[in-house]
BADREN-352034 format. One line per 8 residues: number of its first residue (from 1); their letters; for each residue x, z, y of N, C-alpha, C, O. Coordinates in nm, 2 decimals, always signed. Layout:
# BADREN-352034
NUM> A> X/Z/Y/X/Z/Y/X/Z/Y/X/Z/Y  ...
***
This chain:
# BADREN-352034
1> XXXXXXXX> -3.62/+1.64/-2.30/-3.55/+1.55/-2.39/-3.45/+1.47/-2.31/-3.34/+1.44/-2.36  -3.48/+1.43/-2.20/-3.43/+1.39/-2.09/-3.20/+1.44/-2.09/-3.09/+1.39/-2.13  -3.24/+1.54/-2.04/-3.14/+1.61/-2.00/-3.02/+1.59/-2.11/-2.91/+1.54/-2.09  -3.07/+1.63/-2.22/-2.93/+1.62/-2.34/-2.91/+1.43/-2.34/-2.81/+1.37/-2.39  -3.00/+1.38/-2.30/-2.96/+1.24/-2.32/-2.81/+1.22/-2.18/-2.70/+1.18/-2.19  -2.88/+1.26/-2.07/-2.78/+1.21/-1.96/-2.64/+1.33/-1.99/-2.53/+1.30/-1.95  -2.64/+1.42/-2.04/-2.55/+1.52/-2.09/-2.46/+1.44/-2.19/-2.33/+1.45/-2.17  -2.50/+1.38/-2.27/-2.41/+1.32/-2.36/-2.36/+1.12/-2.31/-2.28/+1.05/-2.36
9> XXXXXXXX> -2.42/+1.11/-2.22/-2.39/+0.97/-2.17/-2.27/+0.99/-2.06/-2.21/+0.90/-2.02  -2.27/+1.18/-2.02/-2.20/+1.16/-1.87/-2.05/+1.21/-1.96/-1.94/+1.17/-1.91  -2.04/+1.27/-2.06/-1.92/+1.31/-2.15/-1.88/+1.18/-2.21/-1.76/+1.18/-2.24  -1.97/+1.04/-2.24/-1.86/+0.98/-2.27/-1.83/+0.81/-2.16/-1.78/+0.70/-2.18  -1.88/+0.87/-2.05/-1.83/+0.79/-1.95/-1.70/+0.77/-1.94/-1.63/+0.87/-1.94  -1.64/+0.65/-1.92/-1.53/+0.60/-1.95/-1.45/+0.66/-1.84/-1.47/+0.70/-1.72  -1.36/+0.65/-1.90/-1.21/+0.71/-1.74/-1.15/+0.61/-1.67/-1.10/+0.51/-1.72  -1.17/+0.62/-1.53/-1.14/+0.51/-1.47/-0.98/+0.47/-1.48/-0.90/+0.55/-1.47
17> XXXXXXXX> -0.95/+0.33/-1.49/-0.86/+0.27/-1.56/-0.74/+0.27/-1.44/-0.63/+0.27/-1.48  -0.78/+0.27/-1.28/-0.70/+0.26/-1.15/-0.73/+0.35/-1.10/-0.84/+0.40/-1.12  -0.65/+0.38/-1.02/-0.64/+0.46/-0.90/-0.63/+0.43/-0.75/-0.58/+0.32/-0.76  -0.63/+0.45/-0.66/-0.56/+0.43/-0.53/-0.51/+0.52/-0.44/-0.59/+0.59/-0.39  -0.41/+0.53/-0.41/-0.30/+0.62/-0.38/-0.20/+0.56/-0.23/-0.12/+0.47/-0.21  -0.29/+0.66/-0.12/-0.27/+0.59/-0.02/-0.15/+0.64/+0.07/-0.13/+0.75/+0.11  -0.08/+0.53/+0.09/+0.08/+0.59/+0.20/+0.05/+0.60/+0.33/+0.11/+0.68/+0.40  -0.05/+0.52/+0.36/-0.10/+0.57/+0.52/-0.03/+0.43/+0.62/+0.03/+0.35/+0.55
25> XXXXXXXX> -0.04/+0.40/+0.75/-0.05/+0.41/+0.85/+0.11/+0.39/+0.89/+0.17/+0.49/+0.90  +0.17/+0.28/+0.91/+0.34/+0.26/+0.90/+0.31/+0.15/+1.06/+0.24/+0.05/+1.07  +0.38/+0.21/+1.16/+0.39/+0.11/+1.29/+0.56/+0.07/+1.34/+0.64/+0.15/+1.39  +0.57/-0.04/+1.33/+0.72/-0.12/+1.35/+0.66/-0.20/+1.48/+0.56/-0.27/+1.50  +0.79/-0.16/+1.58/+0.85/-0.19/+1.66/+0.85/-0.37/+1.63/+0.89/-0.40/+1.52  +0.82/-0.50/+1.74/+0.87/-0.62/+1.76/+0.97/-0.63/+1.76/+1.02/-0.53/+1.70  +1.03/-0.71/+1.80/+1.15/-0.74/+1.90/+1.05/-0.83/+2.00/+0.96/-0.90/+1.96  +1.08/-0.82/+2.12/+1.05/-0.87/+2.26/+1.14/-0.94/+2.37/+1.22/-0.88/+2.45
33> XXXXXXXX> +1.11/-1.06/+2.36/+1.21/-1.11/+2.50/+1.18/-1.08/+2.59/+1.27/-1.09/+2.67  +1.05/-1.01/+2.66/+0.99/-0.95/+2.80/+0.99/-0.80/+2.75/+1.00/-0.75/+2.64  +0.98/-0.74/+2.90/+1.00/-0.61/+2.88/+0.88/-0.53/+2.81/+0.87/-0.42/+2.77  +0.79/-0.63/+2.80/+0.66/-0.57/+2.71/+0.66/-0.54/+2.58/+0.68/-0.62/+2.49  +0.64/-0.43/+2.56/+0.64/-0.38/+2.40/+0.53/-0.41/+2.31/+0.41/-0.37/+2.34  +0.57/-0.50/+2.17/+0.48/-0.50/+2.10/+0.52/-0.46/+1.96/+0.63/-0.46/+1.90  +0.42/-0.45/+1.92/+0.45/-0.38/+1.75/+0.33/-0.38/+1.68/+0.22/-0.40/+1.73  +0.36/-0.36/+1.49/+0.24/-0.36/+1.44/+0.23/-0.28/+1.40/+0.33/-0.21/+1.38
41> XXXXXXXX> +0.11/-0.24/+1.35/+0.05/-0.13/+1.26/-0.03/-0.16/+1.13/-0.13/-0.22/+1.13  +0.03/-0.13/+1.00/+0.01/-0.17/+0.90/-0.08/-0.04/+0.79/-0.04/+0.07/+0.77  -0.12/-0.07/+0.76/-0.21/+0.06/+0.64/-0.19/+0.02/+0.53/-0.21/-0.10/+0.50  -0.14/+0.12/+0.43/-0.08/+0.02/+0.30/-0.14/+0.16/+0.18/-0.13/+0.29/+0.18  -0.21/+0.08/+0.10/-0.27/+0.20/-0.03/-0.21/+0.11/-0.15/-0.19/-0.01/-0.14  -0.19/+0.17/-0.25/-0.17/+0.12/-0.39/-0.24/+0.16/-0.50/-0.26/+0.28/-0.51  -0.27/+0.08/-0.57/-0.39/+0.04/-0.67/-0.27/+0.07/-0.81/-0.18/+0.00/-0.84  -0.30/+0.20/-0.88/-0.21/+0.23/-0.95/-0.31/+0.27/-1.12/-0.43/+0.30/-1.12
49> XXXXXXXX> -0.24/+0.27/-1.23/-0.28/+0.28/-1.31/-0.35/+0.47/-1.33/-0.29/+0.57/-1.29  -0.44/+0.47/-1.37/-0.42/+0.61/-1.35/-0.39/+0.73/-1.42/-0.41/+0.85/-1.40  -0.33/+0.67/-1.52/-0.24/+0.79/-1.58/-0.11/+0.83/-1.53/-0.05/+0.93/-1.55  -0.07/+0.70/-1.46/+0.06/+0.69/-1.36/+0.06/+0.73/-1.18/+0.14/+0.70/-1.10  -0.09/+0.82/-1.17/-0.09/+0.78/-1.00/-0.02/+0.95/-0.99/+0.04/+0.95/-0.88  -0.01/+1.05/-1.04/+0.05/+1.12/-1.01/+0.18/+1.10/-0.94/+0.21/+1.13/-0.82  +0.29/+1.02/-1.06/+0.40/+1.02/-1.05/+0.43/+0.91/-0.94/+0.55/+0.87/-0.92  +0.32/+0.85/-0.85/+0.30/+0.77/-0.76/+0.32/+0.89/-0.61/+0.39/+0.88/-0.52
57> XXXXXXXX> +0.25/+0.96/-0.64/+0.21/+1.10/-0.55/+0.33/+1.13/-0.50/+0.38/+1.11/-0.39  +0.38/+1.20/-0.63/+0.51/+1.24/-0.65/+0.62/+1.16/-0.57/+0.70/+1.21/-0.48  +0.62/+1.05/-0.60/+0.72/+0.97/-0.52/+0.68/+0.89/-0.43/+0.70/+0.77/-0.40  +0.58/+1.01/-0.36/+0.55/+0.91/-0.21/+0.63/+0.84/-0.04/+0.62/+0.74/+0.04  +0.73/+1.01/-0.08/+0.81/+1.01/+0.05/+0.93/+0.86/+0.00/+0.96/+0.78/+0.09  +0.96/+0.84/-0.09/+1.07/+0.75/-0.13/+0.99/+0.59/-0.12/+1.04/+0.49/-0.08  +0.84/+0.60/-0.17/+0.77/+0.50/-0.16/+0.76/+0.45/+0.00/+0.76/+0.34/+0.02  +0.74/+0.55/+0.10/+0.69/+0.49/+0.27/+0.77/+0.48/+0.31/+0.76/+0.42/+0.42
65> XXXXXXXX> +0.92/+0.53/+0.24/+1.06/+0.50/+0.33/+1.11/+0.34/+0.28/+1.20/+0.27/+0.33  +1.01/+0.32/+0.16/+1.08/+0.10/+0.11/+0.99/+0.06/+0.20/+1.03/-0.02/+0.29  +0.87/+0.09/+0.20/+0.77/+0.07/+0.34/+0.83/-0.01/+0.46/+0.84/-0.13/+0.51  +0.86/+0.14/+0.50/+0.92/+0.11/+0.64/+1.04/+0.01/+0.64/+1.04/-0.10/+0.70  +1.16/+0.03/+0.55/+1.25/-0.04/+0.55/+1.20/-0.20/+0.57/+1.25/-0.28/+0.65  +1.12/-0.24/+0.48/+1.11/-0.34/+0.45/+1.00/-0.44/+0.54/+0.99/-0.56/+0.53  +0.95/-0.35/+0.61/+0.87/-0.40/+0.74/+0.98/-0.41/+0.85/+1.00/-0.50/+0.93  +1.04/-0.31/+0.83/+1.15/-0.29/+0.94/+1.27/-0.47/+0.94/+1.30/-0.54/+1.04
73> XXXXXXXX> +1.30/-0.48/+0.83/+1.35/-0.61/+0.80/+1.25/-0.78/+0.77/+1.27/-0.90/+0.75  +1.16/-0.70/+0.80/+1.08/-0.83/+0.82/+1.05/-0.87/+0.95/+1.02/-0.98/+0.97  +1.05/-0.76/+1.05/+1.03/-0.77/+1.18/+1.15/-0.86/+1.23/+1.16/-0.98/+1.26  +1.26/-0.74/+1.21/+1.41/-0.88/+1.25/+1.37/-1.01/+1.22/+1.39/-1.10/+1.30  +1.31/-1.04/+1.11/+1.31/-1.19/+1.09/+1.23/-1.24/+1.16/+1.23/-1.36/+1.16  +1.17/-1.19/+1.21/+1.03/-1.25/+1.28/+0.93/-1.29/+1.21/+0.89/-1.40/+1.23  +0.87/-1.20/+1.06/+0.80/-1.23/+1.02/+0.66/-1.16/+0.99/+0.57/-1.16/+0.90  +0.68/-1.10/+1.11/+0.54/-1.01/+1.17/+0.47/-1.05/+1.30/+0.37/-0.99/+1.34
81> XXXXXXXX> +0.50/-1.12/+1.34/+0.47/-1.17/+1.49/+0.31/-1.19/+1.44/+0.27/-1.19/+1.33  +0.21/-1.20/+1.57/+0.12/-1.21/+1.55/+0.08/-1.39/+1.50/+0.12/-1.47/+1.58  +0.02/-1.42/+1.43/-0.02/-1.57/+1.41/+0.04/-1.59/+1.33/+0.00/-1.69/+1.27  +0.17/-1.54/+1.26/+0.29/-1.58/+1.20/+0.29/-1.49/+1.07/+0.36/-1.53/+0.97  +0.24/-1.38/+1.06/+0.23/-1.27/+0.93/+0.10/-1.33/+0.81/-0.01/-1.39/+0.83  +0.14/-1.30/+0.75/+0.08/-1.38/+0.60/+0.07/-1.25/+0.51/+0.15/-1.18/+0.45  -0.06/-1.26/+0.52/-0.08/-1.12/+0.45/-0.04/-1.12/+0.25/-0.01/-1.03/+0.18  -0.07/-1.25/+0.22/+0.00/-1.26/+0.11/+0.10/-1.22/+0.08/+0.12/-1.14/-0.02
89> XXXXXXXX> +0.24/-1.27/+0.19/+0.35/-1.26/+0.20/+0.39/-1.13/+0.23/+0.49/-1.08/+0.17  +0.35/-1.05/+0.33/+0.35/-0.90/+0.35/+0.32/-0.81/+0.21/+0.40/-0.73/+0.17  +0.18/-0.84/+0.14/+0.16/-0.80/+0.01/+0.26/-0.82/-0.08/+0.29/-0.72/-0.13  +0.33/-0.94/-0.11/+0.40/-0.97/-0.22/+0.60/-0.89/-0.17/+0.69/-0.86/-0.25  +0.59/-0.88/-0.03/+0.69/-0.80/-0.01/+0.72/-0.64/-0.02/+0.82/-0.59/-0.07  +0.62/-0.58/+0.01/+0.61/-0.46/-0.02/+0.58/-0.40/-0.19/+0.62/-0.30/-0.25  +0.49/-0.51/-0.23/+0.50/-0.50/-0.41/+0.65/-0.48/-0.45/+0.70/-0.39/-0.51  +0.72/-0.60/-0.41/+0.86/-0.61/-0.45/+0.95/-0.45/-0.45/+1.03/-0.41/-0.53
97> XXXXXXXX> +0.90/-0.40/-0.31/+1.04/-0.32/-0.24/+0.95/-0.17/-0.37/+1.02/-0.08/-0.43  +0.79/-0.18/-0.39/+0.79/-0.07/-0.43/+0.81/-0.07/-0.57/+0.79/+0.04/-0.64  +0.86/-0.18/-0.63/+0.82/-0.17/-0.76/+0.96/-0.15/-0.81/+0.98/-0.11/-0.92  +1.06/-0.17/-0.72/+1.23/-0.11/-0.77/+1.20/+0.04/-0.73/+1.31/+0.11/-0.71  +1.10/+0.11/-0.71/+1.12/+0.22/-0.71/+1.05/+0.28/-0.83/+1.12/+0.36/-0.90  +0.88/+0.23/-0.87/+0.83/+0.29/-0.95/+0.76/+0.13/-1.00/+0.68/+0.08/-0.92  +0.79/+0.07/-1.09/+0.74/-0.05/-1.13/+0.59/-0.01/-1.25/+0.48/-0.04/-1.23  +0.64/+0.06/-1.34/+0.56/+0.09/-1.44/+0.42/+0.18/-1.39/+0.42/+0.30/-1.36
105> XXXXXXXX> +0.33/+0.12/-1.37/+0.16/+0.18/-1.32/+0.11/+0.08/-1.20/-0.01/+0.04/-1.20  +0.22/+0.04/-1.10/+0.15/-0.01/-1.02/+0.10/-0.19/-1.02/+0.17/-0.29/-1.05  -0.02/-0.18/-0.99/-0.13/-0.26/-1.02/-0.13/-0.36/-0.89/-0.08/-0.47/-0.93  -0.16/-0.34/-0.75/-0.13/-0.40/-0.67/-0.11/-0.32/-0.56/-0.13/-0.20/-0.57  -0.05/-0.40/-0.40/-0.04/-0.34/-0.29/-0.14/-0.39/-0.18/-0.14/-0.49/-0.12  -0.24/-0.27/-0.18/-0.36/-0.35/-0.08/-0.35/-0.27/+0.08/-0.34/-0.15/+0.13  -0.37/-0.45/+0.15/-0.33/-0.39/+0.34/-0.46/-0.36/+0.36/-0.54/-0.45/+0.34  -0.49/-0.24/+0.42/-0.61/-0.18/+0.46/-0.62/-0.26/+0.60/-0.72/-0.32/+0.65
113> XXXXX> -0.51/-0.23/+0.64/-0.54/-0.26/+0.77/-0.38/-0.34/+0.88/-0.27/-0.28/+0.89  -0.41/-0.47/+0.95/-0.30/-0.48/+0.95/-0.32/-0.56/+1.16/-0.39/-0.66/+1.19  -0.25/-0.47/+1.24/-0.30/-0.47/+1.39/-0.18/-0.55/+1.46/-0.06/-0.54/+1.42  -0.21/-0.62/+1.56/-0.08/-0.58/+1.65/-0.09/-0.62/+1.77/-0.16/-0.72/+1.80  -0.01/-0.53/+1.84/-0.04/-0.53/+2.02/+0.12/-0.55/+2.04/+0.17/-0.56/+2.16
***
C-alpha cells in the first residue's frame, strides 16, 4: 500500500521555482605600483528562474564576457583591492551588467567565491 502512496506524492512534487547556472571562475589582473603581481579570482553563479535558466545557458558566452568587462573596470577603479571590495557592491555590479543582457528570470548574482593574491 505503501508504494502507490510515495508514487503519487513523488508526481505531484512541486517544480523547483530557481535554478543556478554557473559562469565559473573569472581572474582580473590588479594594477600594481611594485613589480609584484596581484589579482583576483572571483566565482560567480546565478540564481535564475527556472523556466528561464535555459535561455541563461544559452547566453552564457555573452553573460562571462559583462563579467569580465565589468570586473575588468572595477579593477581600474580600484575597487577590488583587497580590504576595499564589498561584496555587496561586486554583487549589485555584476547584477547590473547582467541584467542589460538577460533581465527577465534572473533572481540574483551569488559570489561563490571571491580570492586575491
Amino acid at each position: 500500500m505503501l508504494a502507490p502512496l510515495h508514487a503519487a506524492q513523488a508526481a505531484e512534487a512541486p517544480k523547483k521555482e530557481f535554478e543556478y547556472v554557473t559562469l565559473g571562475d573569472f581572474t582580473v589582473n590588479l594594477p600594481a605600483a611594485s613589480r609584484r603581481m596581484s589579482y583576483v579570482v572571483v566565482s560567480v553563479t546565478l540564481e535564475t528562474q527556472a523556466a528561464q535558466t535555459q535561455q541563461f545557458k544559452d547566453l552564457s558566452p555573452r553573460l562571462k564576457q559583462a563579467v569580465l568587462q565589468r570586473l575588468m573596470a572595477m579593477s581600474e577603479r580600484q575597487e577590488l583591492r583587497p580590504g576595499r571590495t564589498d561584496p555587496t557592491t561586486l554583487r549589485d555590479n555584476l547584477f547590473d551588467s547582467l541584467a542589460r543582457i538577460q533581465e527577465e528570470g534572473l533572481k540574483d548574482v551569488v559570489i561563490t567565491r571571491l580570492i586575491h593574491s
